[in-house]
N, C-alpha and C positions, 0 to 999 in steps of 0.2 A: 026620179026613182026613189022608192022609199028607201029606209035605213032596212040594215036587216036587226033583227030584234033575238038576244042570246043573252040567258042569265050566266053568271060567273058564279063561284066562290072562288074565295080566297083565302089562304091560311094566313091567321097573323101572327106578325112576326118573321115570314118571309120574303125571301126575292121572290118576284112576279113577274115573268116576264111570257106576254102571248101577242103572237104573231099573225099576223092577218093576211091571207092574199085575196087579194082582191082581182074581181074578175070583170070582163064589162058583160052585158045579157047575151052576147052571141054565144059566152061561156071562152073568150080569149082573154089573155093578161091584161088588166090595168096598165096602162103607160102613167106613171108616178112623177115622169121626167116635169122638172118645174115645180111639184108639189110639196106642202111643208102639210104638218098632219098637228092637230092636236085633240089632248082628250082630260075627261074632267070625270071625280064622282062629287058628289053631294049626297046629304044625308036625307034632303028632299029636292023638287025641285025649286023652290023658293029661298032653298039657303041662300044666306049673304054673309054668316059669320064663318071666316076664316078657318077657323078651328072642324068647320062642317065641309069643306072643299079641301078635295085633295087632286097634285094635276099628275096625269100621268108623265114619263118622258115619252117620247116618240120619234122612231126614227123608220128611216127609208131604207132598205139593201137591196146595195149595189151588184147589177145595175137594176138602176128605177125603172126598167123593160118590164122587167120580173113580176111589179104589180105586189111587191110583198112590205109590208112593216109590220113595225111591232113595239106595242105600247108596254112599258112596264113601271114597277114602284120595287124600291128598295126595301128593306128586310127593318128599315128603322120609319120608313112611311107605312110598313102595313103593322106595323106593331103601335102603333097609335091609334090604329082605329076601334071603331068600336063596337063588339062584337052585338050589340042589341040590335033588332032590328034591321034593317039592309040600304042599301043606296043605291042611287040611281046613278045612272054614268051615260055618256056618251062619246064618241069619237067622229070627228071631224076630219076632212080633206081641203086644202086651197088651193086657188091656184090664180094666175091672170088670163084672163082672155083676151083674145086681140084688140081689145080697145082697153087695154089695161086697169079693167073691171076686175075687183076679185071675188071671185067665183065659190062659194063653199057647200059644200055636199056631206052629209052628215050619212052615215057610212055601217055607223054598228049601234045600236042602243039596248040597255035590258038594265036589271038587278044586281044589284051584287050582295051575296052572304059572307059572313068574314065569320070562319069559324076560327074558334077562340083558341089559342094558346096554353097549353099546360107549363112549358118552359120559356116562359117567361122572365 
């Protein structure tokens, strides 16, 4: 299944926090249960220098029936970025399957704008 594909903005210098539920195609909850999630921007895709990746946290709510998380950045992680130009991001899902393969499914992708900061 593809990812679904949604640009963001982001104000910098705040907390960020967006929530995701996930559904499977029949349109019923995502079962989360065993899942660990994670998520990434870059200032392209081919960054490698540190300073151009930033990770999201990402967490599950309980219960993982529910099909919901939510990725977010701190108020001192979005006040570092930089407001030129946009990044790219993605978010991810894992998990094992019965043969103790892990399984990863890439879940949400797009843009992100980081509008700028007057109080700074």
């Amino acid at each position: 299944m593809a990812a679904t594909y949604e640009d963001i903005i982001i104000d910098q210098g705040a907390d960020v926090s967006i929530e995701l539920q996930l559904v499977e195609t029949d349109g019923s909850k995502k079962d989360l249960t065993g899942h660990s999630g994670s998520a990434k921007m870059k200032r392209n895709y081919n960054s490698t220098d540190s300073d151009d990746i930033v990770d999201f946290s990402v967490g599950i709510a309980s219960p993982a029936t529910d099909g919901v998380m939510t990725i977010s950045l701190t108020n001192t992680q979005t006040d570092l970025l930089n407001t030129r130009g946009r990044y790219v991001y993605d978010v991810e899902i894992s998990h094992l399957d019965s043969d103790n393969n892990t399984i990863i499914e890439r879940i949400l992708e797009g843009k992100i704008k980081v509008s700028p900061s007057v109080t700074r």
